[in-house]
N, CA, C and O atoms as a Maestro MAE file, in Angstrom:
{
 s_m_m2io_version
 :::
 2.0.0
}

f_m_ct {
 s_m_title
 :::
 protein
 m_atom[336] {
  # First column is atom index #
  i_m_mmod_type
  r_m_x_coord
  r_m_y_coord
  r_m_z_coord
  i_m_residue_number
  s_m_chain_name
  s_m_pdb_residue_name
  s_m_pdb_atom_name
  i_m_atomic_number
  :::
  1 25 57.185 -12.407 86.412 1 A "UNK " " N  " 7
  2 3 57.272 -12.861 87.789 1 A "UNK " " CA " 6
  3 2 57.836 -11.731 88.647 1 A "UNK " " C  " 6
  4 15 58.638 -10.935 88.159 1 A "UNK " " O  " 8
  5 25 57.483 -11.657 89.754 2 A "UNK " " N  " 7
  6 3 57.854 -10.386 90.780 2 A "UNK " " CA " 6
  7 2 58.663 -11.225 92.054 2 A "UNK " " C  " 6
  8 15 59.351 -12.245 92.108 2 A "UNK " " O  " 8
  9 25 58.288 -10.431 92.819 3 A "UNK " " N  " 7
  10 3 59.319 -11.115 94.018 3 A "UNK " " CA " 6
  11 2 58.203 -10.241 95.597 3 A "UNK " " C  " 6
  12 15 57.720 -9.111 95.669 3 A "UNK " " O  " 8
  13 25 58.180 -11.225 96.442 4 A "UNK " " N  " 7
  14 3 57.118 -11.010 97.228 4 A "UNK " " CA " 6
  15 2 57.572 -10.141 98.137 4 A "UNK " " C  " 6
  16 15 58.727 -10.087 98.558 4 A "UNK " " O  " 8
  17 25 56.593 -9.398 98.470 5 A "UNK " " N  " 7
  18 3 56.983 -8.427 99.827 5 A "UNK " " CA " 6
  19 2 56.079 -8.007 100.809 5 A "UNK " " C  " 6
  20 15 55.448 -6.966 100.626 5 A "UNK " " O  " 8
  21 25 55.927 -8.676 101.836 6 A "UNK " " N  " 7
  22 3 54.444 -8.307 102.876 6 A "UNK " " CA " 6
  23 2 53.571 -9.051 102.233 6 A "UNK " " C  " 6
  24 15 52.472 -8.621 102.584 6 A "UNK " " O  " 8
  25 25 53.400 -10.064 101.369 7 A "UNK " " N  " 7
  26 3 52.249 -10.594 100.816 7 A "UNK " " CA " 6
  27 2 51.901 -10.254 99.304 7 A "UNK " " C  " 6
  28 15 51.371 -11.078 98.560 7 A "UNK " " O  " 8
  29 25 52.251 -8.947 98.911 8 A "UNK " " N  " 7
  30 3 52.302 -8.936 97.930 8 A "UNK " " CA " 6
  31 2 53.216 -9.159 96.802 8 A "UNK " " C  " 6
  32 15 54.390 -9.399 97.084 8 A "UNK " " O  " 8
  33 25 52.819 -9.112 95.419 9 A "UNK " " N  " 7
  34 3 53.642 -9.264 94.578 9 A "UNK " " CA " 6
  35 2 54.647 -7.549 94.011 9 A "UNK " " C  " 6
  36 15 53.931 -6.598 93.699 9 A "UNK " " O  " 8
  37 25 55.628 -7.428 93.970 10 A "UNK " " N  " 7
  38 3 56.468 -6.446 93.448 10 A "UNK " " CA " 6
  39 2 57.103 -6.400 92.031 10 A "UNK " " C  " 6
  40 15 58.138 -7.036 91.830 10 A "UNK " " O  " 8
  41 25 56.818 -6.041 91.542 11 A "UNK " " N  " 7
  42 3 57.506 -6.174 89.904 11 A "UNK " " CA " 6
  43 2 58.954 -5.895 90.276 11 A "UNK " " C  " 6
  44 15 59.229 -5.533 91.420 11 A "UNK " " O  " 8
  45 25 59.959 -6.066 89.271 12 A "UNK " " N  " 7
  46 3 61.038 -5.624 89.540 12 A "UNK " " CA " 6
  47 2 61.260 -4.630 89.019 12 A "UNK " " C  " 6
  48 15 62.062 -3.977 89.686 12 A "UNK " " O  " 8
  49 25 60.896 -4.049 87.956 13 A "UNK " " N  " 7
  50 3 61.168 -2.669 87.702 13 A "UNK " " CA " 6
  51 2 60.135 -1.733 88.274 13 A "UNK " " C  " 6
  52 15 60.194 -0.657 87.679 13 A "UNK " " O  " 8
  53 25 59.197 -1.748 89.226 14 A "UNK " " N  " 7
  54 3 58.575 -1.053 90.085 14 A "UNK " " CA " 6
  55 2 59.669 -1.098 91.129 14 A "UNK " " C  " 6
  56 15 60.233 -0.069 91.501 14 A "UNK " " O  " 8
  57 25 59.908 -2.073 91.509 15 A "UNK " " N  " 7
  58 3 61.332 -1.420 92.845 15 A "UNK " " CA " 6
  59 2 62.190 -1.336 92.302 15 A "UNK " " C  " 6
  60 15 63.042 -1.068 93.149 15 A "UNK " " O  " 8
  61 25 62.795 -1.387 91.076 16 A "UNK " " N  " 7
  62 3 63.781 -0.489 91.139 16 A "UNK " " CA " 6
  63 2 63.477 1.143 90.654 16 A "UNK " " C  " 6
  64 15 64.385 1.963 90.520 16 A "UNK " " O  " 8
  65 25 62.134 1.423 90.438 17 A "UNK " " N  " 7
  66 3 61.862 2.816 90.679 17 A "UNK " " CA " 6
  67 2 61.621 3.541 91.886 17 A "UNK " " C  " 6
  68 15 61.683 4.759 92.053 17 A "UNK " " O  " 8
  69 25 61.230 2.300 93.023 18 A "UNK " " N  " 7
  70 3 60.937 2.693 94.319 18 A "UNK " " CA " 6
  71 2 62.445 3.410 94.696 18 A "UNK " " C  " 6
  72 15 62.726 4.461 95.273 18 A "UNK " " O  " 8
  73 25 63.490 2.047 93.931 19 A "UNK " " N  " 7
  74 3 64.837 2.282 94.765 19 A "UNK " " CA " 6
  75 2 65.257 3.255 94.324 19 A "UNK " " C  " 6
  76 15 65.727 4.064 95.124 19 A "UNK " " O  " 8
  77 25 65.264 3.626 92.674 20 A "UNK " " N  " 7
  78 3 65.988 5.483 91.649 20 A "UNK " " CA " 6
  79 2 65.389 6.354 92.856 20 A "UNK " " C  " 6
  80 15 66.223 7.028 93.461 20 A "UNK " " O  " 8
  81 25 63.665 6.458 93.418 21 A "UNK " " N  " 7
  82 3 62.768 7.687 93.921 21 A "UNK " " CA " 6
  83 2 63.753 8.173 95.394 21 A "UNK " " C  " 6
  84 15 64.153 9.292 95.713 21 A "UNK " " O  " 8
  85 25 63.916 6.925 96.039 22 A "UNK " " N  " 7
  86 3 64.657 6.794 97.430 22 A "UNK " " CA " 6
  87 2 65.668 7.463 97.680 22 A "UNK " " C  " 6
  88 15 65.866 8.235 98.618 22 A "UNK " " O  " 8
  89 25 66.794 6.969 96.239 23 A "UNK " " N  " 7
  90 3 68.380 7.506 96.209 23 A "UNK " " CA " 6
  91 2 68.065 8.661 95.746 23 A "UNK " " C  " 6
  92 15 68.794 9.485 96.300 23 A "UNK " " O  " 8
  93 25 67.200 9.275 94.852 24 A "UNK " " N  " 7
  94 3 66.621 10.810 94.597 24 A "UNK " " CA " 6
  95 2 66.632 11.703 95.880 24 A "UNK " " C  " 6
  96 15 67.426 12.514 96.356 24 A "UNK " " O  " 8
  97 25 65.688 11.320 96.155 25 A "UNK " " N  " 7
  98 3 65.024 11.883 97.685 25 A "UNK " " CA " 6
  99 2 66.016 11.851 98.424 25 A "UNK " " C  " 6
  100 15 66.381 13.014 98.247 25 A "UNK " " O  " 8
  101 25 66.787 11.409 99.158 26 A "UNK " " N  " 7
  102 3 67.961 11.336 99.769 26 A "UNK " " CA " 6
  103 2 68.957 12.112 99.208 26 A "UNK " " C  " 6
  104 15 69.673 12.579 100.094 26 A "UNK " " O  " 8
  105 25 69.370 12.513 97.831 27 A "UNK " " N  " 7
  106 3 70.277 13.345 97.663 27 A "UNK " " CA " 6
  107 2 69.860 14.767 97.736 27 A "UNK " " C  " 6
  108 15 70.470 15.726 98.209 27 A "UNK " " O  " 8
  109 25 68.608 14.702 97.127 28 A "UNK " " N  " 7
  110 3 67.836 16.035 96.898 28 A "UNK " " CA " 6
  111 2 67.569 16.745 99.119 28 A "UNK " " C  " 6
  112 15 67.432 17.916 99.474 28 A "UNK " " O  " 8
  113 25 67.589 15.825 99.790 29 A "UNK " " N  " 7
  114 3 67.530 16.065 100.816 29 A "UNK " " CA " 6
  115 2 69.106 16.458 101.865 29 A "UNK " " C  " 6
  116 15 69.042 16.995 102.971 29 A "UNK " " O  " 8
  117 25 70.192 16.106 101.296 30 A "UNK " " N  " 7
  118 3 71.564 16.233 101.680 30 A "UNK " " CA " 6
  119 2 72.428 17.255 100.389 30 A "UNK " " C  " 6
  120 15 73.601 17.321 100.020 30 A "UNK " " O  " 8
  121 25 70.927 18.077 99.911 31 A "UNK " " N  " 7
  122 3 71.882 18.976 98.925 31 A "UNK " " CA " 6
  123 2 72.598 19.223 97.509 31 A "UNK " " C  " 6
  124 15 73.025 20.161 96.836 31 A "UNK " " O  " 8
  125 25 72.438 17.401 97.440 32 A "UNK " " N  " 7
  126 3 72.929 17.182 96.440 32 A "UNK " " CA " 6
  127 2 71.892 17.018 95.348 32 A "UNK " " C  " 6
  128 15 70.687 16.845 95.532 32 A "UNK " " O  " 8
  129 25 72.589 17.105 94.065 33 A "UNK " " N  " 7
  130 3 71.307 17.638 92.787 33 A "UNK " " CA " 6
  131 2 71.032 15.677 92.482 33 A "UNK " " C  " 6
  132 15 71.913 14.915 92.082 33 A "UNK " " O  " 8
  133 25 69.881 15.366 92.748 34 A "UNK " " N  " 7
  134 3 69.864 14.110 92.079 34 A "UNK " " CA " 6
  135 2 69.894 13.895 90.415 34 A "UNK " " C  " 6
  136 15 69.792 14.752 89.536 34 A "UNK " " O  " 8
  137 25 70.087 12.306 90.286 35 A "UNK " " N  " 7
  138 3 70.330 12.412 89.074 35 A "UNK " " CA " 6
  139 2 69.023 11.011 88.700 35 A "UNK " " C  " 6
  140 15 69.262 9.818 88.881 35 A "UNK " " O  " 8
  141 25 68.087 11.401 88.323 36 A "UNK " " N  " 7
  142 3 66.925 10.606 87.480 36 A "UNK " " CA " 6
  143 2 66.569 10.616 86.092 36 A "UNK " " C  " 6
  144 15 66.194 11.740 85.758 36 A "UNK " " O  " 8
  145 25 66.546 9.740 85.117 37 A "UNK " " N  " 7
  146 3 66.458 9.473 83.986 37 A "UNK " " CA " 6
  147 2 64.909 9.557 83.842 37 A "UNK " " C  " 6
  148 15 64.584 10.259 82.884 37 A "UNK " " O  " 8
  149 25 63.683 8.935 84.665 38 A "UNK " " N  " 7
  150 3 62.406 8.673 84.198 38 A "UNK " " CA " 6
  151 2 61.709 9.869 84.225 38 A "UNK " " C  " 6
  152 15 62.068 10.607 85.143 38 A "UNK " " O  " 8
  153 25 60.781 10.324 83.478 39 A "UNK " " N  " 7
  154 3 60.631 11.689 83.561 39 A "UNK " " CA " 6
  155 2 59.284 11.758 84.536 39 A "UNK " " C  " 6
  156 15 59.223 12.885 85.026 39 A "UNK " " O  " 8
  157 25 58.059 10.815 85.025 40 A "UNK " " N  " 7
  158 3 57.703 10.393 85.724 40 A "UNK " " CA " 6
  159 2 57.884 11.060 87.713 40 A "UNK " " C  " 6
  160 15 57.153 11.528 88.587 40 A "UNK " " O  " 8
  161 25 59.505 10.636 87.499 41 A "UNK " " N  " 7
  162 3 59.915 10.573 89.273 41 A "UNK " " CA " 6
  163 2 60.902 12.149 88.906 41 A "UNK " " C  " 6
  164 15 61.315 13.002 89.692 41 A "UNK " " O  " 8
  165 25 60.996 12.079 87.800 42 A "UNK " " N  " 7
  166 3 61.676 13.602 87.346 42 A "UNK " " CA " 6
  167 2 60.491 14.855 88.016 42 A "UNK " " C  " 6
  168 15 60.768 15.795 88.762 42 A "UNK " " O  " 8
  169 25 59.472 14.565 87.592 43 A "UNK " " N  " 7
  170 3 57.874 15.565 88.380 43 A "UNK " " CA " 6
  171 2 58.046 15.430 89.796 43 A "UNK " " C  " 6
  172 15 58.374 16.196 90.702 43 A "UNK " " O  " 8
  173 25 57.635 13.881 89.686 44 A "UNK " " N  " 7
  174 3 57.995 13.693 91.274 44 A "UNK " " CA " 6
  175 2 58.704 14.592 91.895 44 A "UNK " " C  " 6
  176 15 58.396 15.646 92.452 44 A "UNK " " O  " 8
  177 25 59.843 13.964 91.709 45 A "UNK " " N  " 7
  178 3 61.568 15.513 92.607 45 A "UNK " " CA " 6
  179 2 61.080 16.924 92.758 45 A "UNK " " C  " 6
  180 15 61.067 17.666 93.740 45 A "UNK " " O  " 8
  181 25 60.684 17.090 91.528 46 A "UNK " " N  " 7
  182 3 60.487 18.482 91.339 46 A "UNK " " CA " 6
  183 2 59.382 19.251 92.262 46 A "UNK " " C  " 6
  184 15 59.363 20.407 92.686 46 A "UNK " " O  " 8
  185 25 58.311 17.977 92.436 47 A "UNK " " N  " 7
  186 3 57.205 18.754 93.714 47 A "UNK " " CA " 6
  187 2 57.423 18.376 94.861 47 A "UNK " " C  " 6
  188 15 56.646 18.580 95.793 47 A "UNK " " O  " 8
  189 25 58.747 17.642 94.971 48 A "UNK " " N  " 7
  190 3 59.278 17.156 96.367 48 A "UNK " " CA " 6
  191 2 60.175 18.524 96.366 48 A "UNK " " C  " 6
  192 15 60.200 18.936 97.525 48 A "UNK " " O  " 8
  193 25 60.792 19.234 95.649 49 A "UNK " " N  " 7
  194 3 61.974 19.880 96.398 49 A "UNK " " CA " 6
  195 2 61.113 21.482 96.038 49 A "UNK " " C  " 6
  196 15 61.471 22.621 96.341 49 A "UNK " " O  " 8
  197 25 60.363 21.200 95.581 50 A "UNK " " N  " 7
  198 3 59.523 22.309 96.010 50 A "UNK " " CA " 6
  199 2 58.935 22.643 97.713 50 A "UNK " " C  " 6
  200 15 59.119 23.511 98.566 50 A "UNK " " O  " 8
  201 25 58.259 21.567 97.591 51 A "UNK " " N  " 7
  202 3 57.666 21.423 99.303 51 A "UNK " " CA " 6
  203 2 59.036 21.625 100.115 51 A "UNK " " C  " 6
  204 15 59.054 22.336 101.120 51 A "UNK " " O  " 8
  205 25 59.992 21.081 99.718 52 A "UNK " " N  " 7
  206 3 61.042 21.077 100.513 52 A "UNK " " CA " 6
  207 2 61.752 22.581 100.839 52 A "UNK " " C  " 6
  208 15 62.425 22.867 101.829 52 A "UNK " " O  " 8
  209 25 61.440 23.336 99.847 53 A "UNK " " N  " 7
  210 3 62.106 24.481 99.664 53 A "UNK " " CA " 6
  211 2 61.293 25.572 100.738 53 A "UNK " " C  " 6
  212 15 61.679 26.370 101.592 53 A "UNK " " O  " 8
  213 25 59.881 25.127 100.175 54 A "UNK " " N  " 7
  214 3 59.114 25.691 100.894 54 A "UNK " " CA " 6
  215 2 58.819 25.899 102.571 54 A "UNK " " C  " 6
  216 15 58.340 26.854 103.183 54 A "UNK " " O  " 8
  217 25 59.312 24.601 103.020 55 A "UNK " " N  " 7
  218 3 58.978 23.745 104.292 55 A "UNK " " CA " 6
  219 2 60.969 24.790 104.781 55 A "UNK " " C  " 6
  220 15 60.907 24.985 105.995 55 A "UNK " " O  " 8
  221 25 61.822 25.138 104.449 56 A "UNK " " N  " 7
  222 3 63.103 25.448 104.715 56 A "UNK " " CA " 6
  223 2 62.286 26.830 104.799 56 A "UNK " " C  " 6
  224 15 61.947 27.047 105.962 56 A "UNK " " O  " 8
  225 25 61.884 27.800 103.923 57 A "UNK " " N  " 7
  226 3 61.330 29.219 103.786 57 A "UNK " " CA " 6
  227 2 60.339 29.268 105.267 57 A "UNK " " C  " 6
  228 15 60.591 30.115 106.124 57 A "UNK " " O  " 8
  229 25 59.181 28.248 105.453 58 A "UNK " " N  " 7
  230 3 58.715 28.727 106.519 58 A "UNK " " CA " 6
  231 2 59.014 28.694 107.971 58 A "UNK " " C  " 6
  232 15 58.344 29.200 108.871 58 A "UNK " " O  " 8
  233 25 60.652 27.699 108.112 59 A "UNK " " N  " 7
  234 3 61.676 27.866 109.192 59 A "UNK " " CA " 6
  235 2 61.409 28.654 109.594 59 A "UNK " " C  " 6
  236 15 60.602 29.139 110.385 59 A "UNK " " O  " 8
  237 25 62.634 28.971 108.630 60 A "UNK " " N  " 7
  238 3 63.013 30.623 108.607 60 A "UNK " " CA " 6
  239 2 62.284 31.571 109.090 60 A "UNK " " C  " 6
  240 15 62.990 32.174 109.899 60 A "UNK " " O  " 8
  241 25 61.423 31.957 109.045 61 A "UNK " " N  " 7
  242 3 59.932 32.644 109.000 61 A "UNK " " CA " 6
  243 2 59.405 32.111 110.445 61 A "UNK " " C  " 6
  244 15 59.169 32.971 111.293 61 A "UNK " " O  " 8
  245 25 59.252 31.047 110.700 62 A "UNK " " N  " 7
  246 3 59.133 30.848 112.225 62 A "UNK " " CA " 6
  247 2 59.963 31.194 113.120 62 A "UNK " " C  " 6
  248 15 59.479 31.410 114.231 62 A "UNK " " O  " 8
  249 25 60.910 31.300 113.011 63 A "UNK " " N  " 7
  250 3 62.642 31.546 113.620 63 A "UNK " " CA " 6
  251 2 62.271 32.861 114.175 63 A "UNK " " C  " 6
  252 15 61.900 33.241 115.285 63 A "UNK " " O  " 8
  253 25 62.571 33.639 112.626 64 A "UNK " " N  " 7
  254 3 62.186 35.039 113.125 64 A "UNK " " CA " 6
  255 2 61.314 35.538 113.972 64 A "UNK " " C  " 6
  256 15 61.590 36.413 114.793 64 A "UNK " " O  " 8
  257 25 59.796 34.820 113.771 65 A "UNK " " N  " 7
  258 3 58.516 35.472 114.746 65 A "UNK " " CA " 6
  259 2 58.886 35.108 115.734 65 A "UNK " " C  " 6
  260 15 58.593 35.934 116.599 65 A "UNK " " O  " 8
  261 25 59.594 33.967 116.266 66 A "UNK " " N  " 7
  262 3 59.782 33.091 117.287 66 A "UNK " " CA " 6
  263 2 60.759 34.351 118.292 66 A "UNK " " C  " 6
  264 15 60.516 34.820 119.404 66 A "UNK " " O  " 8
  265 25 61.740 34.565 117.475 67 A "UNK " " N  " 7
  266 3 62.794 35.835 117.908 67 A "UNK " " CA " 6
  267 2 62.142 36.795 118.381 67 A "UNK " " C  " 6
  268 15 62.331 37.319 119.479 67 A "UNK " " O  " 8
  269 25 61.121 37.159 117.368 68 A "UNK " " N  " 7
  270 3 60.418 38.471 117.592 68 A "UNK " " CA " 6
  271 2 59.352 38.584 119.001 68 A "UNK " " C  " 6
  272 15 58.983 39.427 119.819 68 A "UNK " " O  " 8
  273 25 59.179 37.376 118.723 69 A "UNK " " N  " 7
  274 3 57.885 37.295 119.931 69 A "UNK " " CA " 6
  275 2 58.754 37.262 121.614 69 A "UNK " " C  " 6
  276 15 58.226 37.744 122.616 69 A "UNK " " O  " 8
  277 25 59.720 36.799 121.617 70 A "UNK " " N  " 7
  278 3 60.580 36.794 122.918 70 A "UNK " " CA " 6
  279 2 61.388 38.219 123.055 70 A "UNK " " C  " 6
  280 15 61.915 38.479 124.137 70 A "UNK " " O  " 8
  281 25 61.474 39.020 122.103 71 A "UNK " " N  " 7
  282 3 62.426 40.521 122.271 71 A "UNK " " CA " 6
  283 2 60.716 41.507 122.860 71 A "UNK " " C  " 6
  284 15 60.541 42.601 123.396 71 A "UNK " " O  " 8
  285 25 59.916 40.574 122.469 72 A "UNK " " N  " 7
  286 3 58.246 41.560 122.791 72 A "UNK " " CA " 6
  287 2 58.490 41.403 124.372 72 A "UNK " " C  " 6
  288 15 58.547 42.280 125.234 72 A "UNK " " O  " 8
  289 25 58.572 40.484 124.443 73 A "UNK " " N  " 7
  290 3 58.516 39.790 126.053 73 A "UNK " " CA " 6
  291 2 59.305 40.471 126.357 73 A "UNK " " C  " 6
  292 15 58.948 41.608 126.667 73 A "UNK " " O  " 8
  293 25 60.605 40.166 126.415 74 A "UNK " " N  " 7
  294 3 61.798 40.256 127.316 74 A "UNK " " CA " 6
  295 2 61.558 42.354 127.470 74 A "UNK " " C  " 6
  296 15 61.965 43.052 128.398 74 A "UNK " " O  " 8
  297 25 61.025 42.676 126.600 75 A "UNK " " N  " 7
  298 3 61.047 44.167 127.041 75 A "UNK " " CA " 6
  299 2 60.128 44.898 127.701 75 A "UNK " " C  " 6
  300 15 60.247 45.959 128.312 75 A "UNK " " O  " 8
  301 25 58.892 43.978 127.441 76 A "UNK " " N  " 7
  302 3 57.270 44.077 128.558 76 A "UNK " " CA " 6
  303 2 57.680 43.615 129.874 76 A "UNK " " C  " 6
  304 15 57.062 44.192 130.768 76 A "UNK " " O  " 8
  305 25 58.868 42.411 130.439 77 A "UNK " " N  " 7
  306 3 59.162 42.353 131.430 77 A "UNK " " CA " 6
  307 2 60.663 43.583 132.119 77 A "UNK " " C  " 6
  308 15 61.075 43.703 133.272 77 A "UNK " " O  " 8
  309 25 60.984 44.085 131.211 78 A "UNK " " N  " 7
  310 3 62.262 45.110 131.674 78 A "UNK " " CA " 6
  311 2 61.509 45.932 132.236 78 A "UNK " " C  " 6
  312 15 61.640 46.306 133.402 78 A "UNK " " O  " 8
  313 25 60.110 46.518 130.976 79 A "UNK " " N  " 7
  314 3 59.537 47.995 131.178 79 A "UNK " " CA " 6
  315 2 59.032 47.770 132.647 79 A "UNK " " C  " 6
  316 15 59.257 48.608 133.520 79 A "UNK " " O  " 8
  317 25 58.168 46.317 132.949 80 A "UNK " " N  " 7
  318 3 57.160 46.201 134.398 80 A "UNK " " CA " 6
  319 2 58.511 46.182 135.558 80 A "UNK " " C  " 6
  320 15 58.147 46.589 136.662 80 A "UNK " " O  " 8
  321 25 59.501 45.914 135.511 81 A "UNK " " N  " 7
  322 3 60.600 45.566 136.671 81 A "UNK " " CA " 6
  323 2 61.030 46.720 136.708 81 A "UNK " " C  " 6
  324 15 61.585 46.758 137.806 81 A "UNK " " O  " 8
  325 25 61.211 48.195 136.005 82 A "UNK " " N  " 7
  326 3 62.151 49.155 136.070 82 A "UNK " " CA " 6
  327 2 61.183 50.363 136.858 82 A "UNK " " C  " 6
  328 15 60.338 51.084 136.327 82 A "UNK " " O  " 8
  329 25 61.561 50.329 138.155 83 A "UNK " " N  " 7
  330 3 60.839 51.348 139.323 83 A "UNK " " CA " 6
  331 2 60.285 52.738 138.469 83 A "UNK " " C  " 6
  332 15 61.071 53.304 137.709 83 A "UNK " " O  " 8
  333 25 59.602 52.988 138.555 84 A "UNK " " N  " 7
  334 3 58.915 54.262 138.325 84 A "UNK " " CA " 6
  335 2 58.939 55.647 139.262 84 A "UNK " " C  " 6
  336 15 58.296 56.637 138.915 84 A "UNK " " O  " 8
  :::
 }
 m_bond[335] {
  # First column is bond index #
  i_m_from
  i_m_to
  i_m_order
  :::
  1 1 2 1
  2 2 3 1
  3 3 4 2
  4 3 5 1
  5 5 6 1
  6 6 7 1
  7 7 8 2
  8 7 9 1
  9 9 10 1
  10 10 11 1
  11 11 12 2
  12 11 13 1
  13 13 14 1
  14 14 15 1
  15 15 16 2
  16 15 17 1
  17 17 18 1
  18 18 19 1
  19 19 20 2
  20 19 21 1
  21 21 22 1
  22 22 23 1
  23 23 24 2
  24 23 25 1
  25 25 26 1
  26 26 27 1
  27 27 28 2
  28 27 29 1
  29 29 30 1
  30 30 31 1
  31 31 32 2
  32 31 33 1
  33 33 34 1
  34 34 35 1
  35 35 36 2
  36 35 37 1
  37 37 38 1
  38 38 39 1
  39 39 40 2
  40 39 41 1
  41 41 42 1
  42 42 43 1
  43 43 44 2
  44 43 45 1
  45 45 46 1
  46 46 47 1
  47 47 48 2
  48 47 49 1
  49 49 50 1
  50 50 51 1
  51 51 52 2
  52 51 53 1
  53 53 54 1
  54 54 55 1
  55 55 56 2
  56 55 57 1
  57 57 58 1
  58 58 59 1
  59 59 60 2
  60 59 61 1
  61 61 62 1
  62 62 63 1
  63 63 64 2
  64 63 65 1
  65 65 66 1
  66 66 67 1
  67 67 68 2
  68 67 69 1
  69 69 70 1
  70 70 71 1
  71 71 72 2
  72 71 73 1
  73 73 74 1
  74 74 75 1
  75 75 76 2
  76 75 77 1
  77 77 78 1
  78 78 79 1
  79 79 80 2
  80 79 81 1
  81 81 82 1
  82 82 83 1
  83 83 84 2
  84 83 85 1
  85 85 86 1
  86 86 87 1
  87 87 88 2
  88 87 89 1
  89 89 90 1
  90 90 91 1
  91 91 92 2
  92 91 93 1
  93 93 94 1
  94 94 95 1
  95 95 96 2
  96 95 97 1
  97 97 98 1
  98 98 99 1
  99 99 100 2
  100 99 101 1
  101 101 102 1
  102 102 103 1
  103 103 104 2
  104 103 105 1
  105 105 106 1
  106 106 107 1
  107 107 108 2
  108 107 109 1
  109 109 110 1
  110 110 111 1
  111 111 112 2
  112 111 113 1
  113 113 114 1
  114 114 115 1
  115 115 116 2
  116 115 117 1
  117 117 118 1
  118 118 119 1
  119 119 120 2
  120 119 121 1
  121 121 122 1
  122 122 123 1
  123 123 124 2
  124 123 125 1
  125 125 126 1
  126 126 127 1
  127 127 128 2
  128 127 129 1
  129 129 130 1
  130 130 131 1
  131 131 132 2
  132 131 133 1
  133 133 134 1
  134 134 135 1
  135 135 136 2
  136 135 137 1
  137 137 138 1
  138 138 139 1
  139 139 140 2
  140 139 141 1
  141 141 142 1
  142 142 143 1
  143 143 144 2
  144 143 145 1
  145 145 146 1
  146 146 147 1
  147 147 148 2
  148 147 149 1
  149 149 150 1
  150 150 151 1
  151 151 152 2
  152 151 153 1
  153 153 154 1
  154 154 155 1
  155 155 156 2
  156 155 157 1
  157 157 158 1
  158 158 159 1
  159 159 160 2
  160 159 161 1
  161 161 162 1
  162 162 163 1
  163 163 164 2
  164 163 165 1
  165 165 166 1
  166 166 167 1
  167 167 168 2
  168 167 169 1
  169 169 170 1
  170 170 171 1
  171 171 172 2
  172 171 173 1
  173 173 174 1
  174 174 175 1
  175 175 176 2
  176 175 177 1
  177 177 178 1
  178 178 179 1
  179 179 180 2
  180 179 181 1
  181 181 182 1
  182 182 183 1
  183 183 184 2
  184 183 185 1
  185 185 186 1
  186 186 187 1
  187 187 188 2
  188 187 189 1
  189 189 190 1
  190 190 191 1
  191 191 192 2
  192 191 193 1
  193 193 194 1
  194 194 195 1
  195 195 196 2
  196 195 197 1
  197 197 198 1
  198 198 199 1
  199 199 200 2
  200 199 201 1
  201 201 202 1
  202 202 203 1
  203 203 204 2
  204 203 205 1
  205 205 206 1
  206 206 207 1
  207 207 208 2
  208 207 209 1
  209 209 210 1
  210 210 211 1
  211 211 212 2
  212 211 213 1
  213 213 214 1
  214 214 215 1
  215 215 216 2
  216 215 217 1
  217 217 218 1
  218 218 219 1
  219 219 220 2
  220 219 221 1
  221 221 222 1
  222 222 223 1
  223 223 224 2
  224 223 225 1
  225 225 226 1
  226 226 227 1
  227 227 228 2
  228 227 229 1
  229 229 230 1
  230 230 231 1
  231 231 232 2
  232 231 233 1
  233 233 234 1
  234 234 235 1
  235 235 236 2
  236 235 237 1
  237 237 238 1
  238 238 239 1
  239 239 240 2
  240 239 241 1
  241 241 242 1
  242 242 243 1
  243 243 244 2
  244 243 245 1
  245 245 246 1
  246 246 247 1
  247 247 248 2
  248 247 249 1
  249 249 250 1
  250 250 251 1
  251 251 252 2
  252 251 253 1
  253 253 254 1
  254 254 255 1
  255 255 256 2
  256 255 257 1
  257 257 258 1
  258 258 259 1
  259 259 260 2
  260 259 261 1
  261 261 262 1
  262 262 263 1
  263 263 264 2
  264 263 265 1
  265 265 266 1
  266 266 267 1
  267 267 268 2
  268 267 269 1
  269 269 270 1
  270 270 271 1
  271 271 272 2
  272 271 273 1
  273 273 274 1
  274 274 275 1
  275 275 276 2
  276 275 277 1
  277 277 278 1
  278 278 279 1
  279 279 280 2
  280 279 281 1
  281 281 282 1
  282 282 283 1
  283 283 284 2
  284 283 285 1
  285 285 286 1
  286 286 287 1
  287 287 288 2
  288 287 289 1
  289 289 290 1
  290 290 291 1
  291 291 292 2
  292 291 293 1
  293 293 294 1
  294 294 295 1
  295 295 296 2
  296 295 297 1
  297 297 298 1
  298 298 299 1
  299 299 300 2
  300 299 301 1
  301 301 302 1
  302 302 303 1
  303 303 304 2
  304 303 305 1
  305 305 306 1
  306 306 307 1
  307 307 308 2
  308 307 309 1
  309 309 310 1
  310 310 311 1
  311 311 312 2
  312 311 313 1
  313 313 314 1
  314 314 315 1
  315 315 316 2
  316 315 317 1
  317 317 318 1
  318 318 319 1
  319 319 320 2
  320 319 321 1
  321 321 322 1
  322 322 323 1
  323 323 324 2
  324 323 325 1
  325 325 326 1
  326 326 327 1
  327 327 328 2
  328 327 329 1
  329 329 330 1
  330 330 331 1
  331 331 332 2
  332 331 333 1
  333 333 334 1
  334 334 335 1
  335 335 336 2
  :::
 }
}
């Protein structure tokens, strides 16, 4: 027997894997090393904090061009303002 949700039926040990994936994801997202037993949501994590790692690397990487692209500017407008 499950327990209903939106119409459907939920097993209970399907939510409580929904609920292990959740409290995962949430620690793995605040830094902290989660702690999962199923080896299943163990993959899972692992291509979540990949993307995650990844998705932090191309910040970074935007940041910079972002920097870079306004020091382009800000000196194409010094060079055009400074009398000749």
């Amino acid at each position: 027997m499950g327990l209903w949700s939106g119409g459907d039926v939920v097993h209970p040990e399907e939510l409580e894997r929904s609920e292990e994936l959740e409290r995962a994801l949430d620690d793995l997202l605040h830094g902290r090393e989660p702690q999962v037993a199923d080896p299943e949501l163990k993959s899972l994590l692992e291509v979540a904090r990949q993307r995650y790692q990844l998705a932090l690397e191309l910040r970074r990487e935007a940041e910079k061009h972002r920097q870079r692209v306004w020091q382009l500017i800000e000196e194409k407008l010094r060079r055009q303002s400074t009398p000749k």
